[in-house]
C-alpha positions in Angstrom: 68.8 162.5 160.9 68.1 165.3 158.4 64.3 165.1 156.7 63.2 167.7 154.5 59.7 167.8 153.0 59.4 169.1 149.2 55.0 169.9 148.6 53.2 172.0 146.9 54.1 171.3 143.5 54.0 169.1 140.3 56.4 165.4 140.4 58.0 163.6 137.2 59.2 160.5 138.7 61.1 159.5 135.8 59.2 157.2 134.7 56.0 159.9 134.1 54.1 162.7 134.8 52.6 161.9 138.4 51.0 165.8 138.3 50.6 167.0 142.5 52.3 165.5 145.2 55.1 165.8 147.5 58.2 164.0 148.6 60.1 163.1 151.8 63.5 162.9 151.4 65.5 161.1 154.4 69.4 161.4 155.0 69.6 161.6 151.2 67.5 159.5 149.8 63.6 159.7 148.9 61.5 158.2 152.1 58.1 158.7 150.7 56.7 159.7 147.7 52.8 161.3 148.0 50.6 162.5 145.1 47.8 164.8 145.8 47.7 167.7 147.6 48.0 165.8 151.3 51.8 167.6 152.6 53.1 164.9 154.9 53.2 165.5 158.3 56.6 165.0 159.5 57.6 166.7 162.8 61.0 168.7 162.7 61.0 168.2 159.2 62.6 171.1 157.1 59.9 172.3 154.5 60.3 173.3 150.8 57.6 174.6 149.2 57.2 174.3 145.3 55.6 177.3 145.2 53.8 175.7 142.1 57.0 174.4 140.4 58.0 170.9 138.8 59.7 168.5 141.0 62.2 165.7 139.1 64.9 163.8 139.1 68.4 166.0 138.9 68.8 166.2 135.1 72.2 163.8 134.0 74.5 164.6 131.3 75.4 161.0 129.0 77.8 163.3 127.6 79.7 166.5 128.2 83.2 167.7 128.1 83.0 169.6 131.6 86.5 170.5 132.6 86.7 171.8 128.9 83.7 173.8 129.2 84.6 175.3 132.2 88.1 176.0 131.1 86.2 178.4 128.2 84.4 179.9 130.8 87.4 181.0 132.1 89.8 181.9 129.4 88.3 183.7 126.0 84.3 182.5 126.0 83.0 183.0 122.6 80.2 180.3 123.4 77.4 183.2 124.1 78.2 185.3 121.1 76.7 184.6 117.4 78.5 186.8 114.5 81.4 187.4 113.0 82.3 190.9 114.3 81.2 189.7 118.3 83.8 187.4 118.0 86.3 189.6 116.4 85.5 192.6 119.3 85.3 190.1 122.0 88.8 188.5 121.5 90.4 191.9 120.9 88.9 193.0 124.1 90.5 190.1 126.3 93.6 190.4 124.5 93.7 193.8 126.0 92.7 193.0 129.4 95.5 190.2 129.5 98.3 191.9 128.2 100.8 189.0 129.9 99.2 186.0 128.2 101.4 184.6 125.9 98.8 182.4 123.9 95.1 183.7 123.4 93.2 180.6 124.3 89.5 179.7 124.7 87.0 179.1 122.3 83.5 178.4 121.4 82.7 180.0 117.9 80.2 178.9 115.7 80.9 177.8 112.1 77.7 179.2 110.5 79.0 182.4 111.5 81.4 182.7 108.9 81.5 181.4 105.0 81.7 177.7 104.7 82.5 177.2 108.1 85.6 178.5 108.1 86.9 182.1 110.0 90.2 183.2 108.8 93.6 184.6 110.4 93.3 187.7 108.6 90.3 188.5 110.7 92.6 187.6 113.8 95.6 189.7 112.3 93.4 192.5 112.7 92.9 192.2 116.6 95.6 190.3 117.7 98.6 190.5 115.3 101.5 190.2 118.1 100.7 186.8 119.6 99.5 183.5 118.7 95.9 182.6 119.2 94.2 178.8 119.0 90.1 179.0 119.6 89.0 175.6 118.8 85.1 175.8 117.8 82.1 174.7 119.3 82.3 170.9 118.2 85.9 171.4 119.1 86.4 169.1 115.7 88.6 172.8 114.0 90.0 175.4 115.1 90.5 179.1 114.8 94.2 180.4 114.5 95.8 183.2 113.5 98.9 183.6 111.4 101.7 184.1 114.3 100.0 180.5 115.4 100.6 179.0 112.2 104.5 180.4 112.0 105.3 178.9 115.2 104.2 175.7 114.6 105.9 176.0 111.1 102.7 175.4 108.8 103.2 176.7 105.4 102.0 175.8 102.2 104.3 173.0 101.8 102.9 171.7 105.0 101.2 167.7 103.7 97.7 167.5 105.9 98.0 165.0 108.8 96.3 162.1 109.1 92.9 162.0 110.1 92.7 165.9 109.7 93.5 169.1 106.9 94.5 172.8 107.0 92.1 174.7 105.3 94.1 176.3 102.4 93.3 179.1 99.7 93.6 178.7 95.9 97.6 178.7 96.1 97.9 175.9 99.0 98.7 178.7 101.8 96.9 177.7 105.2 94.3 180.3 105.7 93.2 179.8 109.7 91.0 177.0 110.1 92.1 174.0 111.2 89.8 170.3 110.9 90.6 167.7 113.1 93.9 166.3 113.6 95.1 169.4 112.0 94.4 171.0 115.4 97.5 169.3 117.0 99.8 170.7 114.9 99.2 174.2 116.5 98.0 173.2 120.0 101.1 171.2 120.6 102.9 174.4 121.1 100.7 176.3 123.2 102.1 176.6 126.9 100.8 173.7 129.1 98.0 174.1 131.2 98.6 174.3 135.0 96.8 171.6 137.7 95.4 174.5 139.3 93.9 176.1 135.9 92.3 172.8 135.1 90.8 172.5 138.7 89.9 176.0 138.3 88.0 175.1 135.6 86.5 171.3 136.9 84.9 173.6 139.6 83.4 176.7 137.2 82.3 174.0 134.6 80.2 171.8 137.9 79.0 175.0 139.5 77.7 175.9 135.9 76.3 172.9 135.2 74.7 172.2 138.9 72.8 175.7 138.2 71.0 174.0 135.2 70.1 170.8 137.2 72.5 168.5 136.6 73.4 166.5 139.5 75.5 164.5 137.2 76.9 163.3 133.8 79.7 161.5 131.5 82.6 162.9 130.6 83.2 161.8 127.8 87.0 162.4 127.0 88.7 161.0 129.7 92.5 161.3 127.6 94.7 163.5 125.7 92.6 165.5 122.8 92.6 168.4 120.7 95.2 170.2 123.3 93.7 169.4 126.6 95.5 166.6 128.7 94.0 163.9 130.0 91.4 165.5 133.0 91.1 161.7 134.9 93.8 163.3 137.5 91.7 166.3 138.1 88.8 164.6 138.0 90.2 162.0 140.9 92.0 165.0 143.1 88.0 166.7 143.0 86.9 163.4 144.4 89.7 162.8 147.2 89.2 166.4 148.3 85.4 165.9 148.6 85.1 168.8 145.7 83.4 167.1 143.2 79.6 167.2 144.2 78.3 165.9 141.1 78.1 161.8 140.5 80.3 161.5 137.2 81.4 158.3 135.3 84.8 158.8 132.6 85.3 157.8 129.3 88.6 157.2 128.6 89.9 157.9 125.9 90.8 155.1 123.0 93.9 156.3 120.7 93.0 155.4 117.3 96.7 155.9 116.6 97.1 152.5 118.4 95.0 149.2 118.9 94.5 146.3 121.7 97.9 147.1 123.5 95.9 150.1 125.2 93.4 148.0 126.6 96.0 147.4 130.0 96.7 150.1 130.0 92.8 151.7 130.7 92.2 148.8 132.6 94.7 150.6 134.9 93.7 153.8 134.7 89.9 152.6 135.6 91.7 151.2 139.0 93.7 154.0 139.5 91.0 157.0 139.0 88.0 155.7 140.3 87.4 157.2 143.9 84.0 158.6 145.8 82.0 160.2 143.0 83.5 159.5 140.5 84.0 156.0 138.3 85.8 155.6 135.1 84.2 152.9 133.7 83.6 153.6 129.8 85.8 153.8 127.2 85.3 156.6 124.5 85.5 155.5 120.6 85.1 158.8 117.8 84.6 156.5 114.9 84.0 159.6 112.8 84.0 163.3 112.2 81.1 165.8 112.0 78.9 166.5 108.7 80.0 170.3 108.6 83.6 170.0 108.0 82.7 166.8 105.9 84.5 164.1 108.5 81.4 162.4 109.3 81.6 158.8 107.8 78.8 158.6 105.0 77.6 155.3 103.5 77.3 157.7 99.9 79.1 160.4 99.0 78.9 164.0 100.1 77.1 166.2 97.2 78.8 169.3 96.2 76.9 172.4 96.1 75.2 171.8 92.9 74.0 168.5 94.2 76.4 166.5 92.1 78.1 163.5 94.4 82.0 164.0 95.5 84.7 161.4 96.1 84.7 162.5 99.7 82.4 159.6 102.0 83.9 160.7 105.4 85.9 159.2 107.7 86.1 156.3 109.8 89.0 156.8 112.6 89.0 153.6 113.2 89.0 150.6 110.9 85.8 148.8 111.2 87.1 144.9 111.3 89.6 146.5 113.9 86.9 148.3 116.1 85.0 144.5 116.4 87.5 143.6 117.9 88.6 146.1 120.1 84.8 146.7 121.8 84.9 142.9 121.9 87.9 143.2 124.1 87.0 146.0 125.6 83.2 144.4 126.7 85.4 141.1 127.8 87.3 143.6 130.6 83.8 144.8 132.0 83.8 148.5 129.9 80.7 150.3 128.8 81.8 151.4 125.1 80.7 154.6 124.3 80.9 155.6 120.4 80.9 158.8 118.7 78.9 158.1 115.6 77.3 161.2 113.5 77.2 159.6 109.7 75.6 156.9 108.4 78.1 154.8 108.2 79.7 155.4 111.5 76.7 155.0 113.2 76.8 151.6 111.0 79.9 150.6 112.1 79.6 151.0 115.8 76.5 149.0 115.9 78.0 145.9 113.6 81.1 145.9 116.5 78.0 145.6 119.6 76.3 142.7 117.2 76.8 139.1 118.7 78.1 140.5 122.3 76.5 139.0 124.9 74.0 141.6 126.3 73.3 140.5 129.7 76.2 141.5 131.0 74.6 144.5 131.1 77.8 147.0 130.1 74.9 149.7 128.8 77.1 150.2 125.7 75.7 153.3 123.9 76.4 155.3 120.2 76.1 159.3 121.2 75.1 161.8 118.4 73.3 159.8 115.6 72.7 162.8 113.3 72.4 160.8 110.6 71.1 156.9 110.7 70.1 154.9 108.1 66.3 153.5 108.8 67.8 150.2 108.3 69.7 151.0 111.8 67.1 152.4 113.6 65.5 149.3 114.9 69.2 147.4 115.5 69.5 150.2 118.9 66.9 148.2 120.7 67.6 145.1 119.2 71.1 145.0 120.3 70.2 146.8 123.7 72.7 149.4 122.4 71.5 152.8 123.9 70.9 155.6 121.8 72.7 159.1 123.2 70.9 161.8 121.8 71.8 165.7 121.7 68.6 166.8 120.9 69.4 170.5 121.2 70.6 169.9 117.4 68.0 168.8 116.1 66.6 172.0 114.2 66.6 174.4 111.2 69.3 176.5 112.4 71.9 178.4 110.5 74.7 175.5 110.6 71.8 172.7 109.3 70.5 174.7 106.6 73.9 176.1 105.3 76.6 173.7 106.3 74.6 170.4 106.5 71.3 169.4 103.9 72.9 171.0 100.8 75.9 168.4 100.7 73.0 165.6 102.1 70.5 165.7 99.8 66.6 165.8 100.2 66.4 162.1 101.0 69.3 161.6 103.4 68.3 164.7 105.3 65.1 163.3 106.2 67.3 160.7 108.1 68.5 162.8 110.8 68.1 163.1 114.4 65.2 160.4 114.2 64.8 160.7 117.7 60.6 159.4 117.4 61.7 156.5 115.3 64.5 155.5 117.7 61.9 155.7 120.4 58.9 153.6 118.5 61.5 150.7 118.1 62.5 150.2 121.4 65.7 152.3 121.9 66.6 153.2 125.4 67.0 157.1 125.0 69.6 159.1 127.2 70.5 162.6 126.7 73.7 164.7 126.8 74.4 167.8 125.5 78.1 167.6 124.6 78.8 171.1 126.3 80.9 173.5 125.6 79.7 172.3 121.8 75.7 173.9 122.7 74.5 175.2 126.1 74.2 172.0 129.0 70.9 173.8 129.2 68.6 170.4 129.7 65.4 172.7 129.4 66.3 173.9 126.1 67.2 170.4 124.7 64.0 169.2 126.0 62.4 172.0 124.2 63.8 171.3 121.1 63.1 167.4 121.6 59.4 167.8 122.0 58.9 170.9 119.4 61.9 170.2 116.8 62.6 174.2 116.7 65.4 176.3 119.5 63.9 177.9 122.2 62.7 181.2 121.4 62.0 180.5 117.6 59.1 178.4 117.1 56.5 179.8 115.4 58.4 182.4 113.7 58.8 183.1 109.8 61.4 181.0 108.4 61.7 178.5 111.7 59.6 176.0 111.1 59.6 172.5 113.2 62.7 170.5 111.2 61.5 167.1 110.8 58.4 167.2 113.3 57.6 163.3 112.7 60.7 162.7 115.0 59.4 164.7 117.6 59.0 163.3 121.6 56.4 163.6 124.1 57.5 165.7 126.9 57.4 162.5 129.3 59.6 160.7 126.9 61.7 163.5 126.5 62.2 164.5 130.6 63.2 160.7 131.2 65.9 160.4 128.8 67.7 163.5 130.0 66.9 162.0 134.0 66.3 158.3 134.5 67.1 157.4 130.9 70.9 158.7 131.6 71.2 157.6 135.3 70.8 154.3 133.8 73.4 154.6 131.5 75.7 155.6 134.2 74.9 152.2 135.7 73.1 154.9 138.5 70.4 152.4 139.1 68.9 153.5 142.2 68.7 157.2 141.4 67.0 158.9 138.4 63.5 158.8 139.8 61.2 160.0 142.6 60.5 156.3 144.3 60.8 155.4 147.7 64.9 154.2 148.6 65.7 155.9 145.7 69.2 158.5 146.4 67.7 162.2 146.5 69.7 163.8 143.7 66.7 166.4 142.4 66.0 169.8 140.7 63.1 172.0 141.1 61.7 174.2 138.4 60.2 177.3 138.6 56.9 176.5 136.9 55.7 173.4 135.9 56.3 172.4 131.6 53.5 169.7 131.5 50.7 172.7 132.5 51.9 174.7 129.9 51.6 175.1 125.6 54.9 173.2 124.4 56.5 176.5 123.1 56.7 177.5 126.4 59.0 174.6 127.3 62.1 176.1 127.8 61.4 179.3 129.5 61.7 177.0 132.7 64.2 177.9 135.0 65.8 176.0 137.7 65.2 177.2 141.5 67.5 174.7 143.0 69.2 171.9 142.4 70.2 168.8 145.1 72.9 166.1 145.0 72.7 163.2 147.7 69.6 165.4 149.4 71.6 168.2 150.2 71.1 171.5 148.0 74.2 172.6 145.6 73.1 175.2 144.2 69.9 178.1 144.9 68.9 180.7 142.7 
């Protein structure tokens, strides 16, 4: 019998702020639970002190894209760089150092580093004119290429847009390097195929990454074939038969909105046939829209153009809306949690109309993840409807992309819409929290940070970065439990997420305590260690 006592710090139980105490954790799960500053006195016990740190609930990801995040980390990481010319030296300098590739891939760029959100192939030509490159960008909804990539998937300028996506083009039709959407696939489908061993290689580096922030688990939440990565459900399921994966994880698989109802057997199998130990596929993943940068998010009005007039352009939905009611209603009937991509308006609208009328105590925890942008008539439907609301809060402030991609083509009133995280929370919404990594760090500090203060880590209080929308702000408590309990729950992880006797011990420690401290001080905490099933995997 293994016992390890954890004193002489702070506790958030997940449901609150509990301030001093300790905890007894037995065989992996919690045995006792004492606030004050008594240490228990239990003989032969292995002791951890606190050393004056914040004790929680292992931080869980409702959604993250971690064998793709760790397959950036491995290949051509642009995620930690900001500009232009940091991209441009970077790529040329692993081009160099792997002269035997045969496709430059990675990714990770930002849009706001370049006009109008959209980088160029000329800039590529310049570093790597010999071979194709693909670097999809941080929302992974466009990508990068450069002009050997578009000649050998045979993109010209008589090349029609596919569906569902567009080549960005200059004022004579001629693709120029960025690709939106479904216009991705034309070039990734000719990239060489990525090995079992690459995409274990990169299962691992994206878990060890993400255990060193304190997550102990999360949802993957592209279980399926997308944007050039195959489906990660078999490396997912050889992690778990080989005792690898560490971290609890739940898979959304992935629902072709190429197709309709005749998929639902086929994920029904696929739930059967890749849930083992750890890890459970038991949602199914909906993208009813786009994003608002590239101008795919599904609006209820039009976009405005840069003089504030409206466009024809409203977005778009990927899935017909009559068509999704029936398909969630089908997929809620087979036992799946349905878990929507919804950034606009309307797509937000649309995914909650297809949970209206479903009978919530079975309890699926159906959730809509990103809500950038929800109509206040919406906002009190989440608790309503018991639909839970997945927020990224880490994007929820004035940074380059808002201010120069987003709220000119919003308008004043519409942009006072977004991220209403507080108003969500007033109305009764369950909160959980993701980060959808590699699109922004998996850094749950920082998006608590931003949560509570509505500015990124680093920039609060400085000229020019003020608070974006501070009326939407949450309490640090509320915050802490939707990126901990509040996402447990969602997983259907009932008896973890919180420091309670009987609970399972999956915990992080911080290295100071954020509720002692002034809220722009929030994400300077750092994780000391994190533990899955009371056994530490991973120690700074």
């Amino acid at each position: 019998m293994t016992t390890t006592v954890l004193h002489g710090g702070a506790l958030f139980t997940g449901a609150g702020y509990a301030g001093r105490g300790a905890v007894v954790v037995r065989d992996g799960r919690i045995a006792q639970v004492v606030l004050g500053e008594d240490v228990p006195d239990v003989p032969g016990a292995a002791r951890v002190d606190l050393a004056g740190g914040l004790l929680a609930p292992g931080f869980v990801d409702a959604h993250v894209h971690a064998v793709q995040g760790g397959l950036e980390r491995i290949r051509c990481d642009l995620s930690g760089l900001e500009d232009r010319e940091a991209y441009l030296d970077h790529i040329a300098g692993y081009a160099r150092e792997h002269p035997d590739l045969p496709w430059i891939l990675g990714g990770g760029w930002s849009m706001s580093a370049f006009p109008g959100g959209n980088p160029t192939a000329a800039d590529l030509d310049r570093v790597v004119p010999d071979r194709p490159v693909f670097l999809p960008n941080r929302d992974h909804h466009g990508a990068w290429v450069n002009t050997r990539a578009l000649e050998l998937a045979g993109i010209d300028a008589a090349t029609p847009d596919p569906p569902h996506g567009r080549f960005e083009r200059d004022s004579d039709g001629r693709p120029t390097g960025t690709l939106h959407e479904g216009a991705m696939h034309a070039v990734a489908q000719h990239a060489p195929a990525t090995s079992e061993e690459e995409y274990y290689r990169a299962l691992l580096a994206g878990q060890s990454y993400l255990h060193s922030l304190g997550v102990t688990g999360w949802q993957d939440a592209i279980v399926g074939s997308y944007a050039g990565m195959d489906d990660p459900g078999p490396t997912y399921l050889r992690a778990a038969q080989r005792g690898d994966l560490t971290a609890h994880v739940v898979g959304a698989l992935w629902w072709d909105r190429e197709r309709g109802e005749e998929q639902v057997a086929e994920l029904v199998a696929r739930r059967e046939a890749y849930t083992h130990g750890r890890f459970r596929a038991t949602s199914v993943k909906v993208m009813q829209d786009g994003v608002a940068e590239n101008g795919t998010a599904a609006l209820l009005a039009p976009y405005l153009d840069r003089c504030g007039h409206a466009t024809a352009n409203t977005g778009h939905s990927f899935v017909d809306p009559a068509a999704l009611r029936r398909h969630v209603a089908r997929l809620d009937a087979e036992g799946f949690q349905v878990h929507v991509h919804g950034i606009g308006d309307r797509g937000v609208r649309e995914a909650l109309d297809a949970f209206e009328g479903l009978d919530a105590s079975r309890d699926l925890r159906h959730q809509v993840a990103h809500l950038q942008l929800v109509h206040p008539d919406d906002v009190p439907r989440f608790g309503r409807l018991g639909v839970a609301a997945n927020i990224q809060a880490l994007w929820a402030c004035l940074d380059e992309q808002m201010v120069e991609l987003t709220l000119p083509f919003l308008g004043e009133e519409r942009a006072g819409w977004q991220y209403p995280f507080g108003d969500l929370h007033r109305a009764g919404a369950r909160l959980v929290a993701g980060s959808d990594w590699p699109v922004s760090t998996p850094d749950p500090v920082q998006a608590i940070h931003t949560a509570v203060t509505r500015t990124a880590y680093g920039e609060s209080g400085r000229a020019g970065e003020e608070p974006f929308l501070p009326e939407q702000a949450l309490d640090l408590a509320t915050a802490f439990a939707a990126s901990t309990s509040g996402s447990a729950w969602v997983n259907h992880r009932d008896d973890a997420g919180r420091l309670a006797p009987g609970a399972v011990a999956d915990l992080v420690v911080l290295d100071h305590d954020p509720f002692a401290g002034p809220p722009d001080a929030i994400g300077a905490a750092r994780v000391v260690s994190t533990w899955v099933d009371g056994t530490p995997v991973y120690e700074a």
